[in-house]
N, C-alpha and C positions, 0 to 999 in steps of 0.2 A: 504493500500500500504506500508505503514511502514514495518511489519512484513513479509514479502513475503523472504526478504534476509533471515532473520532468520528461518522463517519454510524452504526454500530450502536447506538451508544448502549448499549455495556457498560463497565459500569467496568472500572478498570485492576488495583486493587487487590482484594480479596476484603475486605468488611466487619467487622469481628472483633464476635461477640455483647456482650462488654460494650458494646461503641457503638449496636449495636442495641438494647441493653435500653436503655443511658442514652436514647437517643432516645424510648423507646415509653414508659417509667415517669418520666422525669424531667421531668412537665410544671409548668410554672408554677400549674395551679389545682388539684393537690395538695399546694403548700405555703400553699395560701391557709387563713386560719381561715375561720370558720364566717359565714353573711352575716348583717346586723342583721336584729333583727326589734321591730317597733312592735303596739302595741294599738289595734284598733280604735278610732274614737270612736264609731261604733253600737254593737256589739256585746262590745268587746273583746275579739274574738280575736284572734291573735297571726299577723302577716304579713309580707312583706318590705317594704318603703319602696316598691319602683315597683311592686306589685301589687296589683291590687285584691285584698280579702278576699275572701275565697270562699265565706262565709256571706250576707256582702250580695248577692253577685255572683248568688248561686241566687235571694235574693228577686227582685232584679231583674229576673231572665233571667225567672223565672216573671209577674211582672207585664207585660212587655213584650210576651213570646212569643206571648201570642193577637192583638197591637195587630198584631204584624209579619203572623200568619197572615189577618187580616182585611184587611192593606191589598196580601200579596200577591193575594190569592184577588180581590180585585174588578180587573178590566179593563176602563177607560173603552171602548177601542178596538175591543173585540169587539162583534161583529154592525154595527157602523157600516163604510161603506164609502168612499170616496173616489169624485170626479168623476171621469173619463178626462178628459185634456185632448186636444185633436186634437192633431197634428204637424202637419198642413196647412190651411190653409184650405178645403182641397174635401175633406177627409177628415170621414166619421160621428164623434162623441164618444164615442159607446158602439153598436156591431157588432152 
């Protein structure tokens, strides 16, 4: 009977809502202020330090996007086939 709390895994206590709210509302990144933000050197729009802007980001993505769709869309490998190799010496190559 001892162990039955702990294999269930119910608390002992009943939690009191102030400690639930302090828990659920008292986070660390609602006392933070507001994050920096820097001016392009292209553009000068205004962005965070580790993020790309996102006016360059569009040009870019646009310039790149058909480079990407042309180099997935070609496959060296298709219609080319490979030798059978035999397993045996008295065995055909190709059946």
């Amino acid at each position: 009977m001892f162990f039955t709390r702990i294999l269930a895994g119910v608390p002992k206590y009943r939690t009191s809502k102030p400690r639930v709210l302090f828990r659920r509302y008292n986070r660390p990144f609602y006392q933070y202020t507001m994050r920096p933000l820097v001016q392009c050197s292209r553009c000068s729009a205004s962005h965070e330090p580790w993020v790309l802007c996102m006016d360059c980001y569009r040009v870019l993505r646009d310039v790149t996007e058909p480079i990407k769709q042309r180099m997935v869309s070609h496959n060296a490998y298709i219609g080319q086939r490979q030798q059978a190799m035999p397993r045996w010496t008295d065995e055909n190559a190709n059946p």
